[in-house]
N, C-alpha and C positions, 0 to 999 in steps of 0.2 A: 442735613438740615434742610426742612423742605420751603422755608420761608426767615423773616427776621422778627417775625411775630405771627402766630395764629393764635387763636384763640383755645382755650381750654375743652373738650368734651370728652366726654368718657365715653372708651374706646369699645369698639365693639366686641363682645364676648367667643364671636364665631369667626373672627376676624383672621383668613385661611394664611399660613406661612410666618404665623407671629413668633419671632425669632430675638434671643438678646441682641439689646443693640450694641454700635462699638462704644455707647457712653458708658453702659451697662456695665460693661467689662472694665472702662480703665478705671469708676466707681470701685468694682470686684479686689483691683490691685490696692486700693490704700488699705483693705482689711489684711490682707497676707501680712505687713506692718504687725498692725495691733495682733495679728494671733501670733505672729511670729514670736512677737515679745513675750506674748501668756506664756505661749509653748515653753521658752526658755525659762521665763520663773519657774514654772510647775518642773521642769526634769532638774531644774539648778535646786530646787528646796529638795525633793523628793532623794538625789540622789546624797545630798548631807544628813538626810535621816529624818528631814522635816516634815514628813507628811502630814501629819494629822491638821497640822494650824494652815497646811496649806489650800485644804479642800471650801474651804469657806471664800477667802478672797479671787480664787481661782473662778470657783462658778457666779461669782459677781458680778467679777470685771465681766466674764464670758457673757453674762445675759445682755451687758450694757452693750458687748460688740454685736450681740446674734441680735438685738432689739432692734439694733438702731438699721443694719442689712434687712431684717425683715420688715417691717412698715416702709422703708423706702422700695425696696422687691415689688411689696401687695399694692402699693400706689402709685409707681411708675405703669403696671402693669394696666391700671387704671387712666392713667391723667397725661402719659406719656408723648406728650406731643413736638418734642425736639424742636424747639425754639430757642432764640438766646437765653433770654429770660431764663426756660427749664436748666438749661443748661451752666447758668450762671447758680441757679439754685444749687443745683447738682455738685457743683465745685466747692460752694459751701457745705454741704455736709463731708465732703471730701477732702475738707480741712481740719472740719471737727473728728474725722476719725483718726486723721494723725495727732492732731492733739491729746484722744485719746490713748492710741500710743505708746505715745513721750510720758503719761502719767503710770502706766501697769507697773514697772518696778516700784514706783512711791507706794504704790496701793500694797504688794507684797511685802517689802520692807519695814513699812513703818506705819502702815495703814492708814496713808492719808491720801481720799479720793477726790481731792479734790480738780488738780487736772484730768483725772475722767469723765467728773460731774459737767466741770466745763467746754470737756471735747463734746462729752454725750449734749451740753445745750446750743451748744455750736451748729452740730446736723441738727435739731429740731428746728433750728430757727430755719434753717434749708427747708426741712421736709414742711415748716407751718407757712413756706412765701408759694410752695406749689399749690397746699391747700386754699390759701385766700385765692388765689387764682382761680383754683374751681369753681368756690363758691360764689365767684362774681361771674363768671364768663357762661357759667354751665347750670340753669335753674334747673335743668328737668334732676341734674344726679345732686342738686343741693343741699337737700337734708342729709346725704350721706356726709359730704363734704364738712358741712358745717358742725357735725356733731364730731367727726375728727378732731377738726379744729379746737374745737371746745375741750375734749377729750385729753390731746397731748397738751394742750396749754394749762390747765389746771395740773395733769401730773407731773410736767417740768418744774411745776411751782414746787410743787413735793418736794422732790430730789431738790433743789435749792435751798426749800428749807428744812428739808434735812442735814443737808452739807453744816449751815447755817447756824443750826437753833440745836439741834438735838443732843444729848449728852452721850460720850462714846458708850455707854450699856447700851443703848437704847439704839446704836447706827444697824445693827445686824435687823433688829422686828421692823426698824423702819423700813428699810431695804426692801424685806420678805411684804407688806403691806404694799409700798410703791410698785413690786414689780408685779404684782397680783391685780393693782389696779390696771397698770399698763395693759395687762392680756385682755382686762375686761373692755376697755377701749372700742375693742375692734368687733366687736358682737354688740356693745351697745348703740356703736353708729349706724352697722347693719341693720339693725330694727328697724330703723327710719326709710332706709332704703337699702339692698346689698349692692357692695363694691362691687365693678364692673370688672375684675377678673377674669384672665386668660387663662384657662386650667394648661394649657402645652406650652405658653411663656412662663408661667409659675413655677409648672414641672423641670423645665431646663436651668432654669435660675438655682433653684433648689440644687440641682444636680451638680452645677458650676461650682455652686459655694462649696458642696462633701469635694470636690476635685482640689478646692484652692487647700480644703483641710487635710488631705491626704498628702497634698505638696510640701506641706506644712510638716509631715511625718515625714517625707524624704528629705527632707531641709535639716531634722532634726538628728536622723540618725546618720547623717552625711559629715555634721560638727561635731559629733560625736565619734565618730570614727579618725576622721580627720585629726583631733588631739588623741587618739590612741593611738596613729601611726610613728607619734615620736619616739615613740619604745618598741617600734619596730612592725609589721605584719607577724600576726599570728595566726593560725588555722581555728581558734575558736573565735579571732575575732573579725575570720572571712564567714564562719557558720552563722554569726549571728546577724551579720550583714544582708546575708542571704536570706534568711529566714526572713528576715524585716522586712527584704522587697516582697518576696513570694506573699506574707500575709499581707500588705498595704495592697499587692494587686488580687489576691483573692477578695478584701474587704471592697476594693471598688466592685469587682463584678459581679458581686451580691447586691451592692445595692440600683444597679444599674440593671439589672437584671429580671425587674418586673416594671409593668409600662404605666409608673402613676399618672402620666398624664392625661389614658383614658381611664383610669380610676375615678380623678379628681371631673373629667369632662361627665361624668355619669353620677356621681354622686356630690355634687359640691357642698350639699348640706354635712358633710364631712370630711370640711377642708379644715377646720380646726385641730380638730382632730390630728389630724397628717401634718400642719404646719407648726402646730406647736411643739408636738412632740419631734419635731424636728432638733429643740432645744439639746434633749437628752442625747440624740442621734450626732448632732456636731460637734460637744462637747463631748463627748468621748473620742468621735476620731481624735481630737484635738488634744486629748489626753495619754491616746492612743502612743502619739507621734511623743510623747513625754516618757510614757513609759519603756517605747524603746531606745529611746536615749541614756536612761536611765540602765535599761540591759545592757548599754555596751560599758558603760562606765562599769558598772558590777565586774562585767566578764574580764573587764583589762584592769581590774583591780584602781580604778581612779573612782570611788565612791564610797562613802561612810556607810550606804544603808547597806543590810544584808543582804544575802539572796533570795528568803522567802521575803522579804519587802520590796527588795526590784521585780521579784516576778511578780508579785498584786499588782505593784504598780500598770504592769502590764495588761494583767487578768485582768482585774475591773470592769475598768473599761470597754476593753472587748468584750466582756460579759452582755456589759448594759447595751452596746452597741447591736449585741447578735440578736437579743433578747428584744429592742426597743424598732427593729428592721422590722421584725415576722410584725410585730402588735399595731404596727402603724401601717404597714403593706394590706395588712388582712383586712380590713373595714373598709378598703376600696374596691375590692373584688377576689378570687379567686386566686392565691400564690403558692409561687413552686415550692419553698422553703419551706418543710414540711413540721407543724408547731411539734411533735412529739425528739425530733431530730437536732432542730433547735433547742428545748430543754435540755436532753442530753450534754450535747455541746455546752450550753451554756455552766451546766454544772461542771463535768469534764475541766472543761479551762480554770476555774474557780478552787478546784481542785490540784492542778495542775504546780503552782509553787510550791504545794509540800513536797514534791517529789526533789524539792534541789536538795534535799539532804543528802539522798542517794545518787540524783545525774548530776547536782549543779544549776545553777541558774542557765546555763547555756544549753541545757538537757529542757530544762521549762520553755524553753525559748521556742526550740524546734519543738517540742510535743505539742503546746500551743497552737502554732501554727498549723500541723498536720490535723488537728484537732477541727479547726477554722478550714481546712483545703476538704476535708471531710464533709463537712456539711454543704459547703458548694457540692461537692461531685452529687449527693443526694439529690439537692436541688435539681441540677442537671438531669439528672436519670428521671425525676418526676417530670418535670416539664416536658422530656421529650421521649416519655415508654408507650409502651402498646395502649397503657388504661389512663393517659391520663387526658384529661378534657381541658386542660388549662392553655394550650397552644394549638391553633391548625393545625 
């Protein structure tokens, strides 16, 4: 903290060595919480046979967490000035996401969001005390600031009065309405003026959060394993153990493995682009780490669903995941990940449950993954053969 009060201004764009900071990070840890808990609802329903009723409040709550990390991400990157003040801001949205939290089982259970609504208004009121601060300390980035303002304060009314006023048919079209408004937020303030965004702070943030959600997948098939050990160690259920790490670190070093942050520094007129579809990209690790919780429950027999519904569970995801890396990579420049290689794979894997009639769910497990170490090793050989022009 470089003072007990400075002043607001939006930070410079080329600004050399711009790094998360350490608030950055302890902000980072109240999310691991709330995903933690998603993660457990989605592999605890999915593993009783639930799936279908589950995929709705799952990506709900998840927009409420990825929304509220994202507009605090793009705005810190912006207004960042590490003062008390920012700082005491920063602790209230850091509240509000525990409180969101404490609400994600109400929301799967019984479908009442209302502790979410209230965590999710808790950080706005954080993220709207930095915003007034721009807009008074800092005229020249004002119009951006101020139409923010304007922006989240009218759609927080929404989500209120939807909580509020709306009759339960009608909570799902409100929901799909508000969080539509929410994306459009951030391009109609940019009109006025664009956010002062750090494309190499942005890029590592981004990066940070797929880490915290991949922790999130070692967290998940750890408790899972953990209650399978009461019946003892079994050889299928060291295979699938294995398999789960080898893909979660093949999935990191896919996506680690091409350099968005001079993507985003060269073309930032398709940062949207990149950051939204991030939604799709988190929410699946984060499913990810579900679905293999759910494989171990399968393989040690402590689960209601099958085995070709534990292995989708799996699939899916990884599908949309492998599928949503190349489409969001590709529009910032040239990548390793070759799109004919990736379909393959992506169907491959999608295909890959029916096969448990004949190996077993634990047979899905491992094909999966070799399936997913496959298309890395492509990757690899494009990026660095005789013909290829994508690396020094």
């Amino acid at each position: 903290m470089k003072a007990i009060r400075t002043r607001v201004r939006a930070r410079d764009i080329t600004e050399d060595h711009r790094v998360s900071s350490p608030l950055e990070l302890l902000f980072d840890l109240t999310f691991v919480v709330a995903v933690g808990s998603l993660v457990a609802q989605l592999a605890h329903r999915v593993a009783d046979g639930d799936a279908a009723s589950t995929i709705g409040p799952f990506l709900m709550v998840f927009f409420a967490i990825w929304w509220a990390w994202n507009q605090f991400t793009w705005l810190a990157s912006a207004y960042d000035n590490d003062d008390v003040l920012y700082r005491v801001f920063t602790m209230v949205q850091m509240g509000g996401v525990l409180v969101l939290a404490a609400g994600v089982p109400a929301a799967f259970t019984s479908g009442d969001f209302g502790a979410i609504t209230l965590g999710y208004l808790i950080m706005r009121l954080g993220l709207l005390g930095t915003l007034i601060r721009a807009m008074i300390e800092d005229p020249e980035s004002r119009p951006s600031s101020r139409r923010y303002m304007i922006g989240i304060t009218v759609v927080q009314i929404g989500w209120l009065a939807r909580l509020l006023f709306l009759p339960a048919e009608l909570l799902v079209p409100g929901f799909v309405v508000l969080a539509v408004a929410e994306l459009l937020v951030s391009p109609w303030a940019d009109r006025a003026l664009p956010l002062a965004w750090h494309p190499h702070h942005i890029a590592e943030r981004y990066g940070l959060f797929a880490i915290i959600l991949l922790g999130e997948s070692v967290l998940a098939v750890t408790i899972a394993v953990q209650e399978s050990l009461a019946d003892g160690v079994s050889m299928p259920l060291v295979v699938v153990a294995v398999s789960g790490l080898v893909l979660l670190f093949t999935l990191w070093w896919l996506y680690f493995s091409e350099p968005a942050a001079e993507g985003l520094e060269h073309r930032r007129d398709r940062s949207y682009i990149w950051g939204y579809g991030h939604y799709g990209i988190y929410a699946a690790l984060a499913a990810i780490g579900a679905g293999l919780e759910v494989g171990v429950k399968v393989v040690t027999h402590h689960a209601e669903a099958g085995e070709v519904l534990g292995g989708y569970a799996l699939a899916i995801p990884l599908a949309v995941y492998l599928l949503l890396l190349w489409l969001l990579l590709d529009p910032l420049g040239p990548v390793s990940i070759p799109p004919v290689a990736t379909v393959i794979a992506v169907v491959a894997i999608l295909v890959a449950p029916l096969t448990a009639a004949g190996i077993g769910i634990l047979g899905s497990i491992v094909l999966m993954t070799a399936i997913t170490v496959a298309l890395l090793v492509v990757a690899l050989l494009v990026a660095h053969g005789p013909r290829s022009s994508l690396r020094p």
